[in-house]
N, C-alpha and C positions, 0 to 999 in steps of 0.2 A: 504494500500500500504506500503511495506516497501523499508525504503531508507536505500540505502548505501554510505559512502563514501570512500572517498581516502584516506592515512595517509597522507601525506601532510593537506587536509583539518581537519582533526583530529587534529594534529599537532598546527596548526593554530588557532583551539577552545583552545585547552588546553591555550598556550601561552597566548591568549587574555582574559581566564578565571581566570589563576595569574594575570595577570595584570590592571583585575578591584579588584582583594580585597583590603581592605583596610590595612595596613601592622599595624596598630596600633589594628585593630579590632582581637585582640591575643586569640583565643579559649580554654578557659581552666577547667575544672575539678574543679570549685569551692565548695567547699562542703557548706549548708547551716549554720555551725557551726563549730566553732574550732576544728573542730577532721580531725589528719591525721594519718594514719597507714601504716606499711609494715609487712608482710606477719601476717596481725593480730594484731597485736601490736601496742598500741600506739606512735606514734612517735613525741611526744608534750612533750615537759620540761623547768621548768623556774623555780624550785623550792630555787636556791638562792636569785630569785628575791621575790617571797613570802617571804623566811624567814628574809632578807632585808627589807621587807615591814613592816613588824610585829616588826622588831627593834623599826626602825624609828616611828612608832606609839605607841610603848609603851616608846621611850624619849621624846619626842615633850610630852607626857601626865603625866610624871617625872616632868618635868621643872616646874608646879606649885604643887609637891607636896613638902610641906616645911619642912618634913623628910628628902628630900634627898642629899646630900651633894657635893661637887664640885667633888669629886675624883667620887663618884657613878653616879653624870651625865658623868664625863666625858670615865670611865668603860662601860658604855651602847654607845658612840658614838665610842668609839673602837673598843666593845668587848673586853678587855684583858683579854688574857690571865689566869685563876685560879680565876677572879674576881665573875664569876657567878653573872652576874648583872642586866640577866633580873628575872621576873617572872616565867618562862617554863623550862624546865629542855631541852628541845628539843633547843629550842636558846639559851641557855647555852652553849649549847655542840658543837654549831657552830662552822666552822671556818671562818664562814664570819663577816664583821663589815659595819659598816657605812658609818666609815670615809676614807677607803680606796679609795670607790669607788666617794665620792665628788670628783667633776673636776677630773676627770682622763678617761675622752674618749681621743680616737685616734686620731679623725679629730683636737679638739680643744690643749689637754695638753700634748699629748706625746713629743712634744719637747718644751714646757710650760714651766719648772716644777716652773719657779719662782712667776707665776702668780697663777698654781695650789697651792703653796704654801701658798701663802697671800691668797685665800680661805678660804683654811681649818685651815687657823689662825682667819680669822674671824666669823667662826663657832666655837670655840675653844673659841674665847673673850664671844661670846653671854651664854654660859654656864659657863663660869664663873662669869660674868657681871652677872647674872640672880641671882647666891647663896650671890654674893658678896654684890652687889647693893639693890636688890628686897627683896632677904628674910628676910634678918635683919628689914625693914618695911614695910612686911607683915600687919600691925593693923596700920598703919600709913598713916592718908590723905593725898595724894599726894597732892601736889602743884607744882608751877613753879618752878625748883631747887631741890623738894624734891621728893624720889622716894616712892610708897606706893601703897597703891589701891583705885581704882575710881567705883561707881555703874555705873552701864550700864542695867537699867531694871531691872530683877531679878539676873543679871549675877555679878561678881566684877571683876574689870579687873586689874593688877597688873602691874605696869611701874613703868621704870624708872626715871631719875630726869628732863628727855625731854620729856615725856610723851612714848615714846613707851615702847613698850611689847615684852620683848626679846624671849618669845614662840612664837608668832606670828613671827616674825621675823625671826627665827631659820627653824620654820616648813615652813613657803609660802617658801623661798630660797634655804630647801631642792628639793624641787617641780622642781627648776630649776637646780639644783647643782649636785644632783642626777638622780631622775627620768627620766626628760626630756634629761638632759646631756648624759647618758647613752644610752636612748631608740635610740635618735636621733643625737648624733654625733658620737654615738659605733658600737653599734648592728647593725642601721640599713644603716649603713657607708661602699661603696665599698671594704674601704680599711682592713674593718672586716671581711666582708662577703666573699671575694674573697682572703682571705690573702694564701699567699703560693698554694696549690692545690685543693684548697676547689671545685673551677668550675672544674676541672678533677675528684675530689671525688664523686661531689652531679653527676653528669651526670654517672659516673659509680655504684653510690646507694652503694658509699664506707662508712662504719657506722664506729663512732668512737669506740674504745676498749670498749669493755660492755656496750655498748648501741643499742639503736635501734636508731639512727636520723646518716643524717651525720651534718657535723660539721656547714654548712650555714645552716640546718636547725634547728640547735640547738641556731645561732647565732639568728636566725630570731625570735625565740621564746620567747628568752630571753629577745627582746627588745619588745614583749608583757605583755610580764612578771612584765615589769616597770608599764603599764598600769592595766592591768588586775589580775596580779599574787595574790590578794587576793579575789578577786571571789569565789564567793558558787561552782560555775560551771563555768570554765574554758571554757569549749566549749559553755558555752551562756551565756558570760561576761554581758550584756548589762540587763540581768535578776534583777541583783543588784547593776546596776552602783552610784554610789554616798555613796552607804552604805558599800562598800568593803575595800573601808581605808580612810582615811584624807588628800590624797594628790593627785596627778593628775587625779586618779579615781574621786574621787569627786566634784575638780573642773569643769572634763568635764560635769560632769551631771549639773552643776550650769549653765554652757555657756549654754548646751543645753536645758534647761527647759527656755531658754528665747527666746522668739519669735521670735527673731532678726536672731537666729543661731540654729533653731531646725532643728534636724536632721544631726549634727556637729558628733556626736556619732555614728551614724549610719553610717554614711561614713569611718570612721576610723575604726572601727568593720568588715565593708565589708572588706578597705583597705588589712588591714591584714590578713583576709582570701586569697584574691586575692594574693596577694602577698605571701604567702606559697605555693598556688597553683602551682604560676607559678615557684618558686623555685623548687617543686616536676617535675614540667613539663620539666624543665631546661631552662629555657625563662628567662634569667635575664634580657634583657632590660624591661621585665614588672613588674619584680620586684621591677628594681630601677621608674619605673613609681609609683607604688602604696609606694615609700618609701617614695619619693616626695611629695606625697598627703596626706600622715601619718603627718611627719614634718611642712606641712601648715598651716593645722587646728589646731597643737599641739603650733605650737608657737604662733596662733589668741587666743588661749584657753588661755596664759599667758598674752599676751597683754590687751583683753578684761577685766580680773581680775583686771589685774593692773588700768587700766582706770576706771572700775568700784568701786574699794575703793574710789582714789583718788577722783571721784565726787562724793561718798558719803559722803565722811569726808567732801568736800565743802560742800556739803547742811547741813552737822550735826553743824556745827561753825557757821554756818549764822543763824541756828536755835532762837528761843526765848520758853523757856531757851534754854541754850548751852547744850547739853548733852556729856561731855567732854569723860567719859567714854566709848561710842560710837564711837565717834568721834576719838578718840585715838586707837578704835581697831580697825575703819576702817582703818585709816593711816599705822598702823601697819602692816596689812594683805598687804595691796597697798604698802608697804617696800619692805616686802619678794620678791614679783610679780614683780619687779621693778629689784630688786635685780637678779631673775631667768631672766629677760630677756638680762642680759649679756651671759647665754650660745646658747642663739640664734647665729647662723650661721651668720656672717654679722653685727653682732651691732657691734657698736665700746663699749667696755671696758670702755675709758672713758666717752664717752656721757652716758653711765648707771652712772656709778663716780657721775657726772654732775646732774646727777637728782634726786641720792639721796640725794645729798647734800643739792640742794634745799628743797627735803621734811624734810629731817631732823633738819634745820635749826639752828643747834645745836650752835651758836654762838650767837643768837639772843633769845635765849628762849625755842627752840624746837618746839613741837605743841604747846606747850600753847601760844605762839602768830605766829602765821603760819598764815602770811595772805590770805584768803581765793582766792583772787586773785593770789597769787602763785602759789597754786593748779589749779587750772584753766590753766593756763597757761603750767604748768607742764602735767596737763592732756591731751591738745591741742597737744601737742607736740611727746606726747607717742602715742596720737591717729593716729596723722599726719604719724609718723615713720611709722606704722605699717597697713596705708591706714583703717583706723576705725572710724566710726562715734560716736563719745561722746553720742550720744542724744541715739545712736541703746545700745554700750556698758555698757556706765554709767546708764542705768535703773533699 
C-alpha cells in the first residue's frame, strides 16, 4: 500500500525531526590522520614551530656543554643576528628565535609586557647562572653552598650552590613559557583564531598570499605544531610520540604510559583532528569545543609532572642512603613544571611565586635541607589546585 501525505503533515515530520537532534552531536568530515587538502594540496603548516622546536633542543643540550660560553648560550636563545649559533646551516639562516616567543601569547601578555618581561629575565638569569655558577665547578663536589656535580647512577648531575640544575630548570619552564603558552593561550585563542576577518575568510576558502591554508587554518596548525611539529610524520604524530623532542611531546607520552591517564594522547590527537575539521566545515563553536579539550588534558599533562617530581624527590631524601643527585634532579625537573604552571589560564602568578619558593628554599639551604615534609605538603596543594590525586600522579 502506499501512503501519502499532506505538507502540513510533512511539514510537521521535518520540524519534529530538527528538533530531536542533538545540537552538540556536530557531523563532521574527520579524517583518520593529520592530513587536510584543497584542490590537492596540502593544506597543513607549522614549520616555524619545528624549526623553534629544534632551537630549543639543541640549547637546553648547550647548557651542559662546558665549551660553550655565556654570549653563545645566550646567541642560541635569540638567534642573533650574524651569530650562527646553532649547529644546521638551515637554523642558522632562521628568522625565528626563542626568546621572542617566551610569554608572549594574546590571551595572557599582550597587555602584560611587565610581567612578560620578568620572564624572559629569568630565562636570561638561568643561562647565565649556569656559565657563571656551574661551569667554573664542573670537577667540583657539590655541597651545601657549593655549586659542582653530584652522581645520580651512571648519570652526573650538575647544580648549583642550592642544589638545582639550571638545564632542568631552563628546559621543564620552557615547556610552559613557550610550548604550552603559545599552543594554548595563542593559537588556539578566539581572539587569534577569529582576529579581524578570519571567520569571513575560512567560510569563503579565502587563502593567505602564496599559500594554500587560510589564515585560522594556519592558526590552528601552528598550535599543533607546538605539540607535534617534530614528528617523523606529521599526519600520524602519535607514531613517535615521546621521541620527537624533549619537551611537551614527551612529557605527554610520560602522562600517558601511566595507567592512571592512558589514553590522554589519544584524545588530544583526535582533538585536533576534530577541531581542523570543523574549522574546514566552518563550525566554530566545535572548534572552540575541541580547543577546550586540547587545553585540559594539556594543563593535567603539566600538573601531573609537577606533582610527580615533587613526590619523587620526597621519596629520594627519605631514602637510606640519600641519593642526592636524584633527588636534586627530580626537584629540579618539579621547578621547571611548577614554574610552567603559571601560564595556565586561571592560576594566580603568585600562588606559583609561593611554591617555588617553598621548593627552592633558598634561605635555609636549598634542597640540601628541604624538609621532606615541605614537599609533601607542597605537592598536596598542587594536587588539590589542579583536582589530582598524589597517589594516581606521583607514581
Amino acid at each position: 500500500m502506499t501512503h501519502t501525505y499532506s505538507l502540513p503533515l510533512l511539514l510537521l515530520l521535518a520540524v519534529l525531526l530538527v528538533g530531536c537532534q542533538d545540537d552538540d552531536d556536530t557531523i563532521l568530515d574527520v579524517p583518520t590522520s593529520y592530513s587536510f587538502a584543497r584542490n590537492g594540496q596540502s593544506t597543513v603548516s607549522y614549520s616555524g614551530q619545528t624549526t623553534r622546536l629544534a632551537m630549543a633542543d639543541e640549547l637546553v643540550a648547550a647548557m651542559t656543554n662546558f665549551d660553550q660560553t655565556e654570549a653563545g648560550l645566550e646567541n642560541m636563545f635569540r638567534n642573533t643576528a650574524g651569530t650562527n649559533p646553532f649547529s644546521t646551516a638551515e637554523l642558522n639562516a632562521s628568522t625565528k628565535s626563542i626568546r621572542s616567543k617566551v610569554a608572549a601569547s594574546r590571551d595572557l601578555f599582550f597587555t602584560n609586557t611587565t610581567e612578560q618581561a620578568a620572564i624572559r629575565a629569568d630565562f636570561d638569569a638561568w643561562l647565565t647562572a649556569q656559565v657563571r655558577e656551574v661551569f667554573p665547578n664542573r670537577n667540583t663536589l657539590a655541597a651545601q653552598g657549593t655549586a659542582g656535580q653530584l652522581a645520580d647512577g651512571s648519570s652526573t648531575r650538575y647544580v648549583n650552590a642550592n642544589g638545582l640544575e639550571y638545564n632542568q630548570a631552563f628546559g621543564k619552564s620552557l615547556i610552559g613559557g613557550l610550548m604550552y603558552d603559545q599552543l594554548a593561550n595563542n593559537y588556539l585563542s578566539p581572539s587569534v583564531l577569529d582576529e579581524g576577518t578570519n571567520q569571513a575568510d575560512n567560510d569563503a576558502g579565502l587563502v593567505e598570499e602564496g599559500t594554500n591554508y587560510t589564515s585560522m587554518e594556519h592558526k590552528w596548525d601552528e598550535a599543533f605544531g607546538y605539540l607535534f611539529g617534530a614528528a617523523a610524520d606529521g599526519a600520524r604524530p602519535l607514531d613517535d610520540l615521546g621521541a620527537a623532542d624533549g619537551f611537551l611531546n614527551k612529557y605527554l607520552s610520560r602522562v600517558d604510559n601511566d595507567a592512571d591517564y592512558t589514553g590522554i594522547a589519544a584524545r588530544i590527537e583526535e582533538a585536533f583532528r576534530t577541531g581542523r575539521a570543523a574549522i574546514v566545515a566552518g563550525d566554530y563553536a566545535e572548534r572552540d569545543r575541541q580547543a577546550a579539550r586540547i587545553k585540559e588534558d594539556l594543563r593535567k599533562v603539566l600538573a601531573v609532572r609537577a606533582v610527580y617530581y615533587l613526590h619523587q624527590g620526597s621519596l629520594a631524601l627519605t631514602a637510606t642512603p640519600v641519593n642526592y643527585g636524584g633527588a636534586f634532579h627530580d626537584l629540579s625537573e618539579g621547578y621547571g613544571f611548577i614554574y610552567s604552571l603559571r601560564f595556565v589560564d586561571g592560576v594566580d602568578a603568585a600562588t606559583v611565586d609561593g611554591w617555588l619558593a617553598d621548593l627552592t628554599n633558598a634561605d635555609s639551604g636549598g634542597f640540601w635541607t628541604l624538609p621532606p615534609a615541605t614537599l609533601d605538603s607542597l605537592t598536596a596543594a598542587i594536587a588539590t589546585t589542579f583536582n589530582l590525586s598524589v597517589a594516581e600522579a606521583g607514581n
